[in-house]
BAPA-362053 format. One line per field, with one value per atom (N, C-alpha, C, O): residue number from 1; residue in three letters; chain; atom name; x, y, z. Coordinates in Angstrom, 3 decimals. Layout:
i: [NUM	...];
aa: [Ala	...];
ch: [A	...];
at: [CA	...];
x: [X	...];
y: [Y	...];
z: [Z	...];
This chain:
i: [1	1	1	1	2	2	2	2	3	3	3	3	4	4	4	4	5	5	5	5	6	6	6	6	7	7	7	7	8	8	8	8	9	9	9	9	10	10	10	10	11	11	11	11	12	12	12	12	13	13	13	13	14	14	14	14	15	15	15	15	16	16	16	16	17	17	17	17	18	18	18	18	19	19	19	19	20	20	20	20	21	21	21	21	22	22	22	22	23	23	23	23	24	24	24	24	25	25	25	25	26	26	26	26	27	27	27	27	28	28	28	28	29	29	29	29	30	30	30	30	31	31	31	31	32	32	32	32	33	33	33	33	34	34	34	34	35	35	35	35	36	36	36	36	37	37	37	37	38	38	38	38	39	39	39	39	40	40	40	40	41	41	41	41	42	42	42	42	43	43	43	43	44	44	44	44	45	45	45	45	46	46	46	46	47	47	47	47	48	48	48	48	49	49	49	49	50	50	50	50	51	51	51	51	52	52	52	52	53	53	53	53	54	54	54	54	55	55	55	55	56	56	56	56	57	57	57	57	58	58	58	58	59	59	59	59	60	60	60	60	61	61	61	61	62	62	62	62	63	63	63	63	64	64	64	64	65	65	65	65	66	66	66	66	67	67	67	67	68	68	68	68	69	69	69	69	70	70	70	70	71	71	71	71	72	72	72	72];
aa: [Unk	Unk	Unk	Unk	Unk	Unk	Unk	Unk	Unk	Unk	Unk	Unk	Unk	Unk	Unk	Unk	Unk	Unk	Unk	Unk	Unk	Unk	Unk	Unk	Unk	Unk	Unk	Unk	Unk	Unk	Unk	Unk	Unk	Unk	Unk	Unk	Unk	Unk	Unk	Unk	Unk	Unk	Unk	Unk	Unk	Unk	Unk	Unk	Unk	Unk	Unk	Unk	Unk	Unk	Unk	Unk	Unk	Unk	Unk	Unk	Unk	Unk	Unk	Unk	Unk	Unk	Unk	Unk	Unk	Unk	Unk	Unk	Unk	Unk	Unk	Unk	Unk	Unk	Unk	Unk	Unk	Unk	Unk	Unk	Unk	Unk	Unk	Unk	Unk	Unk	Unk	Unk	Unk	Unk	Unk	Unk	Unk	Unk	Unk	Unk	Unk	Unk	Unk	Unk	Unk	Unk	Unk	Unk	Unk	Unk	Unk	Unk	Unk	Unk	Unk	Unk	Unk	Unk	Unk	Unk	Unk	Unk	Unk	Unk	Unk	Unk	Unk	Unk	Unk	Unk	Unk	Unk	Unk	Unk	Unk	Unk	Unk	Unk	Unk	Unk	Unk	Unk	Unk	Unk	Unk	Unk	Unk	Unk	Unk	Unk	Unk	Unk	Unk	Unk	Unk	Unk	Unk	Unk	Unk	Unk	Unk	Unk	Unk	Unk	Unk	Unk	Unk	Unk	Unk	Unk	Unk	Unk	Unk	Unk	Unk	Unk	Unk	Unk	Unk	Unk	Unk	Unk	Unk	Unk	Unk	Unk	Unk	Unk	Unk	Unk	Unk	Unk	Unk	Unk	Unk	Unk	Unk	Unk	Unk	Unk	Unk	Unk	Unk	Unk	Unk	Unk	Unk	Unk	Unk	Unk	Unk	Unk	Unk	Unk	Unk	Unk	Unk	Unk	Unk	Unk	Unk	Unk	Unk	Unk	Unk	Unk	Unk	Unk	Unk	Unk	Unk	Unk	Unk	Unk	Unk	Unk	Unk	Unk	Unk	Unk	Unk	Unk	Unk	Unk	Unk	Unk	Unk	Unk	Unk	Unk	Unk	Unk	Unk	Unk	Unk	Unk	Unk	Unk	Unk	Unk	Unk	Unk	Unk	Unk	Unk	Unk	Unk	Unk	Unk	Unk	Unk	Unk	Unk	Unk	Unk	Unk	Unk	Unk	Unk	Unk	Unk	Unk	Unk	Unk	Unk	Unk	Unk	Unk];
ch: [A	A	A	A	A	A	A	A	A	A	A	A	A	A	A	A	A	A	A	A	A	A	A	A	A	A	A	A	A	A	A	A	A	A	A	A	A	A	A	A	A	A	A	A	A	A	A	A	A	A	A	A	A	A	A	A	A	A	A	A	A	A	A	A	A	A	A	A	A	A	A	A	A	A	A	A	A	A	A	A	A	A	A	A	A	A	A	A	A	A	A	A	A	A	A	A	A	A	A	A	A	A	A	A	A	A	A	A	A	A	A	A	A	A	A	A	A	A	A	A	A	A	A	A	A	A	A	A	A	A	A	A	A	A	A	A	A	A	A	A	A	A	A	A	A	A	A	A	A	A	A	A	A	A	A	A	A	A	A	A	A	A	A	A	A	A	A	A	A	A	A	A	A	A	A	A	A	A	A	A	A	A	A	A	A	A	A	A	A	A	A	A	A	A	A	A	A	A	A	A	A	A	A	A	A	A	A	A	A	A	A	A	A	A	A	A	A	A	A	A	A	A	A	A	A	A	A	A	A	A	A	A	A	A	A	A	A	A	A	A	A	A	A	A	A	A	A	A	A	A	A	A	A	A	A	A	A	A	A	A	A	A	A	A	A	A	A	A	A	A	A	A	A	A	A	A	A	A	A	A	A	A	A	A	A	A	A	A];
at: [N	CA	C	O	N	CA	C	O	N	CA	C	O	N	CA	C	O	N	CA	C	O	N	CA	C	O	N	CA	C	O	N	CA	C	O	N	CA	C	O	N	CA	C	O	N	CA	C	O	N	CA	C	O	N	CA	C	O	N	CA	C	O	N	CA	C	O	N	CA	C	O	N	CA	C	O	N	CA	C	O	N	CA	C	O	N	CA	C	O	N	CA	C	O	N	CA	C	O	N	CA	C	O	N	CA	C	O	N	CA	C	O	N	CA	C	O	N	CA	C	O	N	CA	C	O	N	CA	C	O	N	CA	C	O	N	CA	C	O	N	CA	C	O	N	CA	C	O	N	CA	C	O	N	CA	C	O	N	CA	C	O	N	CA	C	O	N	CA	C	O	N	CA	C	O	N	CA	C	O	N	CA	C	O	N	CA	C	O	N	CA	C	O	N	CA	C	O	N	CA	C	O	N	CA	C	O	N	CA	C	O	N	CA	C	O	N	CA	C	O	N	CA	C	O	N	CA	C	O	N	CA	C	O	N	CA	C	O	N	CA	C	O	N	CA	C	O	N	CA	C	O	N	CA	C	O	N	CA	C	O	N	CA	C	O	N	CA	C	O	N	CA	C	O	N	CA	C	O	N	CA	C	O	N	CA	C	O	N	CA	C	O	N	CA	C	O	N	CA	C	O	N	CA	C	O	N	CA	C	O	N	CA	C	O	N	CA	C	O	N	CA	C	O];
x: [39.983	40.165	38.956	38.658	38.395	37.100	37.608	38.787	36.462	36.332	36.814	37.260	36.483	36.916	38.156	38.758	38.482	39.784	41.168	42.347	40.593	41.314	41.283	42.243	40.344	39.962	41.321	41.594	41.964	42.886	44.491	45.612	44.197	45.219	45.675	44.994	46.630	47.096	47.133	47.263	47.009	47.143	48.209	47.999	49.020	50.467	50.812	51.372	50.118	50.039	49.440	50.117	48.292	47.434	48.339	48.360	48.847	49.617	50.735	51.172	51.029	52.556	52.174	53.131	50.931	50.262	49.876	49.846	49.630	49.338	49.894	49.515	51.582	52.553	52.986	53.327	52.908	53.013	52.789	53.541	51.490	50.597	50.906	51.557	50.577	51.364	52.993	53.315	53.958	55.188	54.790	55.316	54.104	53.886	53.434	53.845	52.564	51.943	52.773	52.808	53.510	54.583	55.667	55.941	56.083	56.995	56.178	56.887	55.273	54.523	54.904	55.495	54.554	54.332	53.232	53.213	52.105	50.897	50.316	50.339	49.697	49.071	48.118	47.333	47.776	46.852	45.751	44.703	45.625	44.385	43.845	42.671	44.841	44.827	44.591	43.846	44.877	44.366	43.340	43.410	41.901	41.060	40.928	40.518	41.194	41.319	42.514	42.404	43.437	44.814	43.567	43.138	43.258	42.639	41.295	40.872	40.480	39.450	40.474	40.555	41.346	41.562	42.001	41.256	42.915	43.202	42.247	42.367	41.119	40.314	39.592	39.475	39.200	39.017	40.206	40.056	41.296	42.237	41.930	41.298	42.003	42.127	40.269	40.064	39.552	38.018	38.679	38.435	39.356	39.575	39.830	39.300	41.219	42.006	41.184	40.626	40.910	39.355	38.389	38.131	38.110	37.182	37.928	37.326	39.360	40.009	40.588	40.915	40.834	40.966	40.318	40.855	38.694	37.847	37.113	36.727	37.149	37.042	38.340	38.243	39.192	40.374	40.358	40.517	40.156	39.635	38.228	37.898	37.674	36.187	36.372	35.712	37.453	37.651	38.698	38.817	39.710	40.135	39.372	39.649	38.641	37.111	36.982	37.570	36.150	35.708	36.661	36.631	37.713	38.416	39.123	39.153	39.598	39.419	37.815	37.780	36.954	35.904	35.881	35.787	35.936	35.819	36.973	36.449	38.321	38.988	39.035	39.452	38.282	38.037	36.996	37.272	35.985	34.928	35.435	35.079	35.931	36.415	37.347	37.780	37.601	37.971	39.185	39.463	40.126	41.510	42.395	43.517];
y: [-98.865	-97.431	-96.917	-97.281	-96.173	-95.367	-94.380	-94.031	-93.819	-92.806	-91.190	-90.180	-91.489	-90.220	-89.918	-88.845	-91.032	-91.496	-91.217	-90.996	-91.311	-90.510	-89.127	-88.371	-88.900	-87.112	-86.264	-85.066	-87.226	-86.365	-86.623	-86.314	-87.183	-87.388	-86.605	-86.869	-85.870	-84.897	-85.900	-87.075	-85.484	-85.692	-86.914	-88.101	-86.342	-86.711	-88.120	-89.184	-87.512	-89.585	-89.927	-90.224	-90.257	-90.903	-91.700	-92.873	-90.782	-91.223	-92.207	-93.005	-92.014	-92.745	-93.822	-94.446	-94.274	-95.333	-96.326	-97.556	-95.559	-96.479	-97.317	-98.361	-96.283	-96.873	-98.195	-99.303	-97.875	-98.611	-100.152	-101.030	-100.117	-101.351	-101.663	-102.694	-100.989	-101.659	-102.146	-103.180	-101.419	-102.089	-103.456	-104.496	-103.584	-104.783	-105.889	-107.049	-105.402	-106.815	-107.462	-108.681	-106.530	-106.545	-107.949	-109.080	-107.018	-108.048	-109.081	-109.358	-109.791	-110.436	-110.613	-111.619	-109.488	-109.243	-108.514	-107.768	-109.206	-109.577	-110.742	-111.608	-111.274	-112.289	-112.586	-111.665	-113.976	-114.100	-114.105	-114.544	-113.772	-113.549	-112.118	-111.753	-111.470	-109.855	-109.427	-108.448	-109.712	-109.098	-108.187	-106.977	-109.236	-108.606	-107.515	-106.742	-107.034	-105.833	-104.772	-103.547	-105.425	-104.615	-103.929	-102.790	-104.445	-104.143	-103.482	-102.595	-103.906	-102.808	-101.482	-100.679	-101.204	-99.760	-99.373	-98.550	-99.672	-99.099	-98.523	-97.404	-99.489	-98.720	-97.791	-96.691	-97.680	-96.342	-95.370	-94.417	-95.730	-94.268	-94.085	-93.028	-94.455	-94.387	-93.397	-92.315	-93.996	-92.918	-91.539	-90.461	-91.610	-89.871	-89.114	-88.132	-90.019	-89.033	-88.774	-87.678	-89.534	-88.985	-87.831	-86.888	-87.845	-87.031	-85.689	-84.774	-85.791	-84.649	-83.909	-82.775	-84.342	-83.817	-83.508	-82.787	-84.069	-83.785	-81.952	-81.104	-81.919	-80.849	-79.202	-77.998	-80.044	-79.141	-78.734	-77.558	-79.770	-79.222	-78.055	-77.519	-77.958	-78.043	-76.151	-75.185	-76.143	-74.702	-73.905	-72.693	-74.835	-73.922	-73.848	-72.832	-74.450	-74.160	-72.737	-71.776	-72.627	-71.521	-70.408	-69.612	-70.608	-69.432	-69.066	-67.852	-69.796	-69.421	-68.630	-67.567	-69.165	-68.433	-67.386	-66.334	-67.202	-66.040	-64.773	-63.664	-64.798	-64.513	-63.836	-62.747	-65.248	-64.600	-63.533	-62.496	-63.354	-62.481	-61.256	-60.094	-61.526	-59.739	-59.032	-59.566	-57.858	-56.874	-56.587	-55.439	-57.412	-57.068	-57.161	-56.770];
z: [84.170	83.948	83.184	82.046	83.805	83.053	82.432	82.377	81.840	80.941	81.724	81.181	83.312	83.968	84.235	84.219	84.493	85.148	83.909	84.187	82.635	81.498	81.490	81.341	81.627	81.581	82.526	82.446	83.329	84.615	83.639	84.043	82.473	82.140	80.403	79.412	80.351	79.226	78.272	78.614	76.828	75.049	75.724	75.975	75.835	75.391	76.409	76.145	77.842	78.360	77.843	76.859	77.599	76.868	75.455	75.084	75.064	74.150	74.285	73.457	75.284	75.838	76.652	77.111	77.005	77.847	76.540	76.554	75.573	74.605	73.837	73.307	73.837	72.980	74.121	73.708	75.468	76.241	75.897	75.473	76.241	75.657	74.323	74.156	73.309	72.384	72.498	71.912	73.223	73.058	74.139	73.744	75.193	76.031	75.138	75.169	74.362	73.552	72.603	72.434	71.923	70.897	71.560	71.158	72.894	73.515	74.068	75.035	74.146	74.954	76.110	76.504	76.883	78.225	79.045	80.024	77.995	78.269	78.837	77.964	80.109	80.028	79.399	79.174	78.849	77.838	78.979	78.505	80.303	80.891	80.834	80.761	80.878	80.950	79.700	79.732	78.705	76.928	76.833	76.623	77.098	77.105	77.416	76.550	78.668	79.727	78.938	78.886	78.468	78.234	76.909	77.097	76.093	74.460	74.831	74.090	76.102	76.160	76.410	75.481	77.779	78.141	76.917	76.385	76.318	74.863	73.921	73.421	73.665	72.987	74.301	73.760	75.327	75.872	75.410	74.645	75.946	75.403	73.975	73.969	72.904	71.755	71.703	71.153	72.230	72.347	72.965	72.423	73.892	74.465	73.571	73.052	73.381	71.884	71.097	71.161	70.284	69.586	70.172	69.424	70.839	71.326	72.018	72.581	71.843	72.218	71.393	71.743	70.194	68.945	67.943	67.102	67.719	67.739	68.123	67.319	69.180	70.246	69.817	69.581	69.923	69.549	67.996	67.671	67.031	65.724	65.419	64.362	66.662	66.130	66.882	66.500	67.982	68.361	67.693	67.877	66.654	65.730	64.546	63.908	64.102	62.883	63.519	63.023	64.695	65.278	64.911	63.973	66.136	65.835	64.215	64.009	63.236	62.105	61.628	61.008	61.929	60.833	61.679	61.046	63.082	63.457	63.248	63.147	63.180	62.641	60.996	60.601	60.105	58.286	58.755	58.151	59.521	59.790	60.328	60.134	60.722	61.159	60.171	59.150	60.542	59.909	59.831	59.485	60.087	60.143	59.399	59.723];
């Protein structure tokens, strides 16, 4: 799963794919061949989120200062 291939996917899967994987590993119903792979996509999701909240913080900064700036 790439980096694009997240992009088609909302906050909130992302979120729920993750708890995923974590509840899979939890239960070990992980193969110990698959780990690797299971713990890279994770840390890709865990980069989106980041970078999507990030983004979302950075346009309410905006719209707050733009907001204290005006006249209302």
């Amino acid at each position: 799963m790439s980096e694009v291939d997240l992009a088609s996917f909302s906050y909130e899967e992302l979120k729920g794919q993750l708890q995923q994987i974590v509840d899979d590993l939890s239960a070990g119903n992980v193969k110990i061949d698959d780990v690797s792979k299971v713990v890279e996509r994770s840390r890709l999701i865990v980069a989106e989120c980041q970078r999507r909240l990030k983004g979302t913080k950075e346009q309410i900064e905006a719209m707050m200062a733009e907001i204290q700036g005006s006249d209302l």
